[in-house]
Structure formats: C-alpha cells, structure tokens
DOZA-899460 format. One line per field, with one value per residue (C-alpha): residue in one letter; x, y, z; residue number from 1. Coordinates in Angstrom, 2 decimals, decimal comma. Each point is the difference from the previous one (the first is absolute). Layout:
BEGIN
resn c(a;...)
u c(X;...)
v c(Y;...)
w c(Z;...)
resi c(NUM;...)
//
This chain:
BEGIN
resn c(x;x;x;x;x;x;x;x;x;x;x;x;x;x;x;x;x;x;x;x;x;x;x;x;x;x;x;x;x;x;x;x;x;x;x;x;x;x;x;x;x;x;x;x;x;x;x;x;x;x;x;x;x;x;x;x;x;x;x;x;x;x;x;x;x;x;x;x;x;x;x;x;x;x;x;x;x;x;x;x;x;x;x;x;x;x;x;x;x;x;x;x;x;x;x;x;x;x;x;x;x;x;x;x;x;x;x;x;x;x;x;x;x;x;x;x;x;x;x;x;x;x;x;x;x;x;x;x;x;x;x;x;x;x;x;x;x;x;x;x;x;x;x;x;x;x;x;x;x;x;x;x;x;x;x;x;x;x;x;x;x;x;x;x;x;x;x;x;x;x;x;x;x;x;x;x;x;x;x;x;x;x;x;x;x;x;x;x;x;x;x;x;x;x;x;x;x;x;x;x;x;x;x;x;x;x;x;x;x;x;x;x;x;x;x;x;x;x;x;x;x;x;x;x;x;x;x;x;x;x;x;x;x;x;x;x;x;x;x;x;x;x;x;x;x;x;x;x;x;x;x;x;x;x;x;x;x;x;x;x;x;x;x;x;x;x;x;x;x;x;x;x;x;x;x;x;x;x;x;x;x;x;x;x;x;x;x;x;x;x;x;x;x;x;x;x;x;x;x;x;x;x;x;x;x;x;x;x;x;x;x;x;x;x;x;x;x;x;x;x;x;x;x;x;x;x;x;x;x;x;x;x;x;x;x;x;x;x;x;x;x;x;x;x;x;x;x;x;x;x;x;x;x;x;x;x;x;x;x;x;x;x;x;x;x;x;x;x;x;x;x;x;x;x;x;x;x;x;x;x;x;x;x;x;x;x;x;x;x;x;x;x;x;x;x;x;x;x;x;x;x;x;x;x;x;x;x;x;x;x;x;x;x;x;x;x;x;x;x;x;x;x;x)
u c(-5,24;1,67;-0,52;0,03;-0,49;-2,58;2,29;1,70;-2,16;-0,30;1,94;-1,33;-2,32;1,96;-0,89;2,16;1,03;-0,02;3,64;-0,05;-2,78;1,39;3,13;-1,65;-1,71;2,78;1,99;-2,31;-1,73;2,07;-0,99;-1,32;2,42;-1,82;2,09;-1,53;1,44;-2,38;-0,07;1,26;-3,66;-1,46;2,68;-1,02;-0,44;1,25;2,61;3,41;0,90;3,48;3,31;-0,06;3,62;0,99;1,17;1,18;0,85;-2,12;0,55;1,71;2,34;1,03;-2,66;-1,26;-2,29;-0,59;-0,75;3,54;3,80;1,81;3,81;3,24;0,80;3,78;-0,89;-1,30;1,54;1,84;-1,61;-3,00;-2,12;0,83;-0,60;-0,13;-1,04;-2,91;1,42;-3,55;-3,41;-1,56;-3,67;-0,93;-0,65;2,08;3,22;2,80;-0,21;2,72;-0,16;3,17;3,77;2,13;2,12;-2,08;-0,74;-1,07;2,74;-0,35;-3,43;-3,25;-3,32;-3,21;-2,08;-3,38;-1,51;0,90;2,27;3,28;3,11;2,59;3,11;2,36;-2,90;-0,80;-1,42;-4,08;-0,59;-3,37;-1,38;-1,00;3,21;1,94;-0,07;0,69;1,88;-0,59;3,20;-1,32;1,49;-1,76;1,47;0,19;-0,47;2,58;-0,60;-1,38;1,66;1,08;-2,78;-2,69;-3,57;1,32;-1,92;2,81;-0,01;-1,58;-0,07;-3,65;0,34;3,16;0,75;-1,25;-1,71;-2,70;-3,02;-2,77;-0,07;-2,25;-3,25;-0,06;-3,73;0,04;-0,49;-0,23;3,49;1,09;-1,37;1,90;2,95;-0,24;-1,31;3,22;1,87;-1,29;-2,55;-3,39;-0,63;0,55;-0,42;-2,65;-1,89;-3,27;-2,50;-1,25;-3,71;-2,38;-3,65;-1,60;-3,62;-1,95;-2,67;-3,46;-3,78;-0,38;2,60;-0,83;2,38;-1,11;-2,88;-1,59;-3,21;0,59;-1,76;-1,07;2,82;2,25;3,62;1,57;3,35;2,54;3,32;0,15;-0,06;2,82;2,24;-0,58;1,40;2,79;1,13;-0,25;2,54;2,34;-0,22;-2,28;-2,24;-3,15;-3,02;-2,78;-1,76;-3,21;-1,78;-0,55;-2,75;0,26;0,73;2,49;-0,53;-0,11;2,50;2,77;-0,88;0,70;2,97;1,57;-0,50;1,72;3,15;-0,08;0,57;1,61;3,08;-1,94;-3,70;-0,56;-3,75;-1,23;-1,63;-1,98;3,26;-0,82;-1,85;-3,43;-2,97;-0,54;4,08;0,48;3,00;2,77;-2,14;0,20;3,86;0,79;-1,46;2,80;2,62;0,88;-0,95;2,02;-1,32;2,96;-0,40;1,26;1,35;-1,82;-3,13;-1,64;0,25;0,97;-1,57;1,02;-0,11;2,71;-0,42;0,87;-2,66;1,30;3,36;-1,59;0,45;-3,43;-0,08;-3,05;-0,23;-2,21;-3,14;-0,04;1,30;2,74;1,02;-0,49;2,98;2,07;0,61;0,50;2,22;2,55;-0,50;-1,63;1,77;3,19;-1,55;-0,70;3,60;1,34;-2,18;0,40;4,15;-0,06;2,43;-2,60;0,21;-1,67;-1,76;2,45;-1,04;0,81;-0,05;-3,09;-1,37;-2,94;-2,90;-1,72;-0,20;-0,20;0,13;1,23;0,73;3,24;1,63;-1,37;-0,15;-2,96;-0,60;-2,08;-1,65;0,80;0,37;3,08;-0,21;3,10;-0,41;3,55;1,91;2,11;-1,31;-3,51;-2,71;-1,87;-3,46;-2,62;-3,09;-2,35;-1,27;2,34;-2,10;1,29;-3,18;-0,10;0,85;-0,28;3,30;2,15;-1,46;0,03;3,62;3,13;2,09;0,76;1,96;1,32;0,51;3,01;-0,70;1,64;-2,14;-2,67;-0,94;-0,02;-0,09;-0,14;2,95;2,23;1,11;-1,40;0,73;-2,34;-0,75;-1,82;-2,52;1,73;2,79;-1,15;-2,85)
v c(-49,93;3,26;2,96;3,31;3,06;2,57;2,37;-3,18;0,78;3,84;0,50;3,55;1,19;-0,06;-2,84;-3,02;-2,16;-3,90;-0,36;2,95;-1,48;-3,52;1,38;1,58;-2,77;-2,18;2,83;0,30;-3,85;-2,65;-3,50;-1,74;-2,00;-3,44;-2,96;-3,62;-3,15;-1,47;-3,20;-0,04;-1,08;2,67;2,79;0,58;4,01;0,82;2,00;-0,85;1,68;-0,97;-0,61;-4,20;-0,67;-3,58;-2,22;-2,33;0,69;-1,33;-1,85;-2,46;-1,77;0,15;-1,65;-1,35;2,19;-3,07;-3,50;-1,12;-0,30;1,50;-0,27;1,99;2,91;-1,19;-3,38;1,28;0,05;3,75;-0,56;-2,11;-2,43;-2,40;-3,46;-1,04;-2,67;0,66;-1,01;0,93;1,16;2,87;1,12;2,31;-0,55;-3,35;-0,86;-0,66;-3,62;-1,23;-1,76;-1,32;-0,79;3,25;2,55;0,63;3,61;-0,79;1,77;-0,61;-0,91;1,37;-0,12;-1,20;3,33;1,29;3,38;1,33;-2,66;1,22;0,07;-1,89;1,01;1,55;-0,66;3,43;-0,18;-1,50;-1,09;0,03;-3,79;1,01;0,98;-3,17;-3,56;-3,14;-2,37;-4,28;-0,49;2,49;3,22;3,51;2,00;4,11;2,54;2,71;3,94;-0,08;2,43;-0,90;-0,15;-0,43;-1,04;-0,04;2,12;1,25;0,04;3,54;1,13;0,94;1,16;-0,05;-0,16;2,90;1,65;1,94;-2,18;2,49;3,39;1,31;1,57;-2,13;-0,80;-3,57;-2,06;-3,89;0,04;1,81;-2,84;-2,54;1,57;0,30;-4,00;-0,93;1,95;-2,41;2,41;-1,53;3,74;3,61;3,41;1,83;3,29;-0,70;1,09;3,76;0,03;3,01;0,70;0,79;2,04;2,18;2,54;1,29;-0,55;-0,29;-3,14;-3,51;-2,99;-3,11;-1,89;2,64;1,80;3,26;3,29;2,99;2,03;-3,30;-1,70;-2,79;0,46;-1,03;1,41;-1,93;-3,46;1,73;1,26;-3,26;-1,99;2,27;-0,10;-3,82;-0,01;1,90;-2,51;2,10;-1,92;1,95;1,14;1,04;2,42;0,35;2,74;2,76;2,49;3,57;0,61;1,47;-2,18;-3,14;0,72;1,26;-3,01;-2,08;1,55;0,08;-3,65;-1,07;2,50;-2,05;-3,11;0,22;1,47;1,94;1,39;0,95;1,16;1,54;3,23;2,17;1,41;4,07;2,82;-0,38;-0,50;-3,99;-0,66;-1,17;-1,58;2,85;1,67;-3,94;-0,46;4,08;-0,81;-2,66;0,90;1,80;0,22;1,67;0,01;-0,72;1,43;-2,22;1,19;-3,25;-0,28;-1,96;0,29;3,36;-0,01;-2,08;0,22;-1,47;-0,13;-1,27;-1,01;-1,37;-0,31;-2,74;1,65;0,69;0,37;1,64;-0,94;1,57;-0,70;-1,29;-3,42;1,08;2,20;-1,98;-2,76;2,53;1,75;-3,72;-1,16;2,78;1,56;-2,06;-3,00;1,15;0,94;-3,94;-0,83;2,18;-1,36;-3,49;0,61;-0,94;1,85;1,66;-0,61;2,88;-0,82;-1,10;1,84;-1,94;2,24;0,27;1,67;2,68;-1,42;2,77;4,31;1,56;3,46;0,85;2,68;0,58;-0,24;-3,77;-3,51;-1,33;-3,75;-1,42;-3,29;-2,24;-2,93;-1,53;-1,15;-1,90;1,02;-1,86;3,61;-0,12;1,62;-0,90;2,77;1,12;0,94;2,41;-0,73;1,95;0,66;2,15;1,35;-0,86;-2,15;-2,20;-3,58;-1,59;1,92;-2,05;-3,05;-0,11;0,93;-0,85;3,12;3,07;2,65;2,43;3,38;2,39;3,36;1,96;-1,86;2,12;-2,49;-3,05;-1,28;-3,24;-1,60;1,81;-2,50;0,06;-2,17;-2,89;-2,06;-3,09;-0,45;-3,21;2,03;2,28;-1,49)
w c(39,35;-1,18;1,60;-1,47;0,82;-0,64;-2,46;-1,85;-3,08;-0,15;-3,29;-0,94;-2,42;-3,51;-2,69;0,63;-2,70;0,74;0,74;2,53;1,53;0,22;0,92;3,02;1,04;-0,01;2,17;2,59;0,69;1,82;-0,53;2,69;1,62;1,17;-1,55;0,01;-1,32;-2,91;-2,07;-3,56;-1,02;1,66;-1,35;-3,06;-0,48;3,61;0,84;1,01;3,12;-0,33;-2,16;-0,71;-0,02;-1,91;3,01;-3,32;-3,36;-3,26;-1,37;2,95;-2,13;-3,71;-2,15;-3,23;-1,69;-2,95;-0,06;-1,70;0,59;2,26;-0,68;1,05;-2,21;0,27;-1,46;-3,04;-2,96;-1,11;-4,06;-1,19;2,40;3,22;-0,11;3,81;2,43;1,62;3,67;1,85;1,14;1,58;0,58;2,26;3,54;-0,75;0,75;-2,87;-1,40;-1,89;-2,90;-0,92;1,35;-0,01;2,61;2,66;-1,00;-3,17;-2,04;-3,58;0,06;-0,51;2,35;-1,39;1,98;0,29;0,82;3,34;1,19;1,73;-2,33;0,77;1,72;-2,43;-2,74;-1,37;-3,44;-0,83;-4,00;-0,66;-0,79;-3,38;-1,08;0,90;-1,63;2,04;-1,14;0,35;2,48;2,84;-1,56;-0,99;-2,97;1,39;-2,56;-0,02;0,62;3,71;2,41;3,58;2,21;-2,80;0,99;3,76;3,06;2,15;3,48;1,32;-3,56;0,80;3,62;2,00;3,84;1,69;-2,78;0,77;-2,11;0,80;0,65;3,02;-1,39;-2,73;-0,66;0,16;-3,77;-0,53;-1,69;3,40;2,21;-2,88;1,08;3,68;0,08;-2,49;2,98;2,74;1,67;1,09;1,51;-1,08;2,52;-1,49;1,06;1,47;-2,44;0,06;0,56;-0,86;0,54;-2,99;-0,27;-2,12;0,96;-1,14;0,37;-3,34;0,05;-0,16;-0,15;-2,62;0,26;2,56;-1,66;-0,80;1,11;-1,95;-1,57;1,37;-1,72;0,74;1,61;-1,85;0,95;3,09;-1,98;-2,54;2,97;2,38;-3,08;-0,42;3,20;0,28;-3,35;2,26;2,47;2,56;1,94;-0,30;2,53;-2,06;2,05;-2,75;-0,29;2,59;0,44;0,02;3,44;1,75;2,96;-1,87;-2,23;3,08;1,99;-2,80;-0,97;3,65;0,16;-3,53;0,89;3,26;-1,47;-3,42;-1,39;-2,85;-0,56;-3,73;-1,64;-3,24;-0,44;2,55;1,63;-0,89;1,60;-0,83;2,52;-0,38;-0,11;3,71;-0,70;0,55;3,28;1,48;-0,81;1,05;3,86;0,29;-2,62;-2,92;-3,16;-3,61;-3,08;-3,31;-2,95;-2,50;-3,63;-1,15;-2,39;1,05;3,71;1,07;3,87;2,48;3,39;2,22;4,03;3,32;2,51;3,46;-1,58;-2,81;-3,67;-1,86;-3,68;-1,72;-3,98;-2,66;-0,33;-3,48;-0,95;-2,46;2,68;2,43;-1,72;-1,37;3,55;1,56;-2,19;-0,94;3,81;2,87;-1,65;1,42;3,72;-0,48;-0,30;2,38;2,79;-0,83;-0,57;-3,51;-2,83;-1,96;-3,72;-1,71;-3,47;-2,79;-2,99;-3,85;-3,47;-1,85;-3,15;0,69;-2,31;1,05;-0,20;3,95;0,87;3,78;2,34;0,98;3,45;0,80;-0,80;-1,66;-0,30;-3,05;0,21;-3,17;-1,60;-1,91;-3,77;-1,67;-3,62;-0,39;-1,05;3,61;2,57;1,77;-1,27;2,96;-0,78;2,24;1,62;-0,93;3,31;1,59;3,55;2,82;1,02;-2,97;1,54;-3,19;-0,75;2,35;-1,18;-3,85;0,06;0,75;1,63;0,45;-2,33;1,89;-1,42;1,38;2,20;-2,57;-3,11;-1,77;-2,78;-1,33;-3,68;-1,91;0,03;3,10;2,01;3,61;3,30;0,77;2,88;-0,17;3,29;1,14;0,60;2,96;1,75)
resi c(1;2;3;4;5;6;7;8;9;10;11;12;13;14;15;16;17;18;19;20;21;22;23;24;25;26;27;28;29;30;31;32;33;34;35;36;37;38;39;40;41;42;43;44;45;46;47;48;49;50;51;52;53;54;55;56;57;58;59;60;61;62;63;64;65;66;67;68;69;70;71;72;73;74;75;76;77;78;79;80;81;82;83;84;85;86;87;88;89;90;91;92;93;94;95;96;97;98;99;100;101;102;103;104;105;106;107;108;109;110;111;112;113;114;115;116;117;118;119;120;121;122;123;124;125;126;127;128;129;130;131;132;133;134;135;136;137;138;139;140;141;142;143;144;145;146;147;148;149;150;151;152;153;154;155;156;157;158;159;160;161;162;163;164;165;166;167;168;169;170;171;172;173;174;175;176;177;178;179;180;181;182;183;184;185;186;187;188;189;190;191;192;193;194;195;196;197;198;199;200;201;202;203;204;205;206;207;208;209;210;211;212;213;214;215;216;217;218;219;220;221;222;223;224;225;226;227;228;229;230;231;232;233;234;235;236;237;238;239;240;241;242;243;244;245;246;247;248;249;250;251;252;253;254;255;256;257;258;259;260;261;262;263;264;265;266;267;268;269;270;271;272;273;274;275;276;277;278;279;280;281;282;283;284;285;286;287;288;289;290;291;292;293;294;295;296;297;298;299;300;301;302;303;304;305;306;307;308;309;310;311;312;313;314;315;316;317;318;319;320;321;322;323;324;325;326;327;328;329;330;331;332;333;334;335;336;337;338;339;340;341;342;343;344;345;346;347;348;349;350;351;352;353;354;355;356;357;358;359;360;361;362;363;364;365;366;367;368;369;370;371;372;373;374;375;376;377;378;379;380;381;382;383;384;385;386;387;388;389;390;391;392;393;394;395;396;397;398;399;400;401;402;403;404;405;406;407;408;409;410;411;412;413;414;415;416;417;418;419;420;421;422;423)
//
C-alpha cells in the first residue's frame, strides 16, 4: 500500500478548480507498486502494470481477407479481365491443395481461397468470389481494376515485432484482452486491485431494510460510492454505518487505514459537536479541507491517517458524485497506476436559460433531445438542489458551465457529458 505523508494534501486555502486539483493529486500520490500475473478472463477492467511488447507480429503471415481468388498481380492482364487456370486450394488452417498440373509455384494460375487462409508464395492479390465467373474447363474470369495487394492482410500490418501492443496503465477493455490473446498471452501483469473501506456516520442513519428511528434516513451515499468505486475496479469494504462516537468512529477508522489502500465517507467531516470524524482522523493523522470552484461540490476534505489517504465527500448525493467523479476519481487511478482519463466533454445546445456566479464551474443535470436540427438539445431538470437524487437518475449528463460564464440562453452551445462516460 502507498504511503503518504501527513502534509501530501495540504494545498492551501484558495478555490481550486478541477484540473488544479487533479493535477495535484496526480503530483503528489504514487501508485502502489504490487504487480501480479492475472488470466485474460479475469482481466477485464484491471490495470496493466506493464508495457506488452508483441513477441510476433499480426497478422503472422499474409492472408486472405475474402472467400475468392487469389492470383499474382504480375499475371494479370495490364487492360480488361484475366482468364486463368485455377491451379489450387487454400482454406485456412489447411494446407495448399492443388488442383491441376502446372509449375510447381503455381505461376500463371489462380487459387480457389477462403477467408483467412495464408496466401500463397509470390500470390499477392484476393478477388472477391462475387466478382469472378468460373468457367466449365477449371478456369475463373478476374475482373480488372484491383490494386496489388487487394483484399490481402499483410504480415504485421496490424502489429509488428516489438511493438509495444498495450500501454502500461491502460484500464483493461475486452478488445484489449482480444488483442493480447491474438498475441499469444494466456497471462497479463496487472496491479493488484486498490481496496478502500467505505462508511458513513450518524445516529439518525439507517442502511435498507433496517427500521428507521425518529428523525431517521436511509443512507444512501454509501451504496452510490461502493458502486462507484467497484466501476473503477476497487474492491470495496463497506464499513456501514457508524455512530457518533469518537471512540467508535477512531477505532474503526485505524483499522480500515490498516488494511486498505484508501478510506473514503460522505458527509459529517466539519466542526460541529456530533462530527467525530475529523477529531478521530486528527489523533493519528491529518486532515485539510479543499475548497473546490465546483457547484455542486465545493467542500471536500482530503487526509492521511497512518499513511492510508482518507477522502471526505459532501454530504448530498449530487455532491457526493460530482466530487467522486471529477476529483476522487483520479486519487483512484493514481493508486491503482492507471492513466487517468478525465471526462470527455461532446457539443450540445442549451435548451434551457441559467444564471451563474462567476469564478466557478457549475454542473447542470439534463437530458438530451434530438429534434433532428444538428446538435443534441440538452434540456434541465427542474430540480436543481444538490439533494435531489431523482436528478441523477432521470437524466443523462452533465453540462458543464465555464468559471468565467455568467449566463446561459437558448440556443448557446454548451459541453455535455453523458454518465457512461465517467463513472
């Protein structure tokens, strides 16, 4: 597990905006650097620890990418089509049959061949069945205008010798593990999984199914940010709901930074009497508190506790999954060794009038509507508080509005993400 120390996260007291924060993250958190070898069913959204260099090139051999003829491009004729003897057979995984008497190499003849069989030596052109019309005495007519090397895979045109095939960091994708089995690898070195403990506090807290007491909620920021994590790959601890008490609450806390590489809760991180949180991390670490130019989302408190990072989200949901996924997301990557991607924004039309302050980034919960004019028109939820769950899930992303932005009309084009996209 990393370890960090107790200053790593004190970053001042001025509003950061999400890049300066990510950027500072990324700066000061080294991965962790246990490395295990891991099957290529079992790979799927890990990270890879290390460059995969191609021990062989892709494809192997030159090969037909039709079921057809395969003929030499010398043998054709310079205007109109070829008439020629079709000498052979070749299907892949088979060797080369031949058909009829001829040179041994085939020259002046054509090759009755099927998808993915090896070419031929010195065959270097593939005419697509379709196109051709056999003739009764064991000939094929070739249409004209094919180009050398038509319809034929060449050798290592996909990967060649000693490429590197996969970056390090790369977050693992079933195309990815295509690749790596088309390479010949029954393994890949991965980075073992980051774990985190994962709680929530309050009396007035209760998780599903549990009966609640007066003045009680159900805790739902835990299930939100244990799902999130397992998306990132984390293998989660969930921790469930403390009391308020500083003794419960520290012993609990020691033993998580123990034994996981991050602890992460919601809410109850501040100053008041009942918030037990930062007095339990304080006696064995440290504890800073961000301020975020970010609306939703502006606290967050970031700390060390027996060298294990501890992030403390917002209380509110929206909050809660805006500072995860623009912020913590990254602290994710950068423990686990994975490039972090951040967010990848697409052009959409404001459906929608929005007044803002100045000096942050506010993010607007909407839906997209294809009224067939060109861009997507992304409509508002009318429930804009930062509490209102239902705004996460009856739409479909995030607009993010600009620091320097005061105002938004019908019809400006904005920058959309879709949710897929970052969680």
């Amino acid at each position: 597990m990393a370890q960090l120390s107790d200053d790593v996260f004190a970053a001042g007291e001025a509003p950061m905006t999400i890049e300066q924060a990510v950027g500072f993250l990324l700066a000061r958190v080294a991965d962790a650097p246990e490395i295990e070898q891991v099957g290529l069913h079992e790979a799927d959204g890990r990270i890879l620890a290390q460059d995969v260099t191609a021990a062989r090139c892709l494809p192997g051999f030159d090969n037909c990418a039709v079921d057809g003829y395969a003929a030499r491009f010398a043998d054709l004729a310079l205007h109109g089509d070829s008439v020629l003897k079709i000498g052979a057979r070749a299907a892949a995984g088979r060797p080369l049959e031949r058909l009829a008497p001829g040179p041994a190499d085939f020259a002046g003849a054509a090759v009755r061949i099927f998808t993915g069989a090896a070419m031929p030596d010195g065959f270097d052109t593939a005419f697509m069945q379709e196109d051709c019309r056999r003739l009764e005495g064991g000939e094929v007519v070739l249409p004209a205008g094919l180009k050398r090397f038509a319809n034929v895979r060449r050798r290592g045109e996909d990967v060649a010798t000693g490429d590197v095939a996969l970056k390090a960091g790369r977050r693992l994708r079933p195309e990815d593990l295509a690749l790596a089995a088309a390479l010949g690898l029954p393994t890949l070195p991965l980075r073992r999984r980051v774990t985190a403990a994962l709680f929530s506090t309050g009396d007035e807290l209760a998780s599903p199914g549990e009966r609640l007491g007066p003045g009680g909620a159900y805790d739902a920021n835990r299930f939100m940010l244990a799902a999130l994590l397992r998306r990132q790959g984390v293998e989660v601890s969930d921790l469930g709901v403390l009391p308020d008490e500083r003794r419960v609450i520290a012993a609990a806390l020691r033993e998580a930074a123990g034994a996981h590489d991050l602890v992460l809760s919601s809410g109850g991180v501040s100053v008041g009497e009942e918030d037990h949180v930062r007095a339990a991390i304080l006696e064995r670490g440290s504890l800073d508190f961000w301020r975020l130019a970010v609306k939703p989302g502006r606290p967050l408190a970031m700390g060390v506790l027996d060298g294990t990072p501890f992030v403390g989200l917002p209380g509110n949901p929206v909050a809660a999954f805006i500072g995860f996924i623009f912020v913590a997301r990254a602290l994710v990557a950068a423990l686990g060794g994975a490039v972090f991607e951040p967010p990848r924004f697409a052009r959409a039309v404001a459906g929608f009038s929005y007044k803002k302050k100045p000096g942050r980034r506010e993010f607007v919960r909407v839906s997209l509507v294809d009224d067939g004019s060109g861009l997507p028109r992304a409509e508002k939820y009318p429930l804009d508080g930062a509490a209102a769950l239902t705004s996460l899930t009856r739409t479909q992303g995030l607009v993010a509005l600009p620091e320097a932005l005061r105002e938004v009309a019908p019809g400006d084009v904005v920058s959309f993400v879709d949710y897929d996209l970052i969680r």
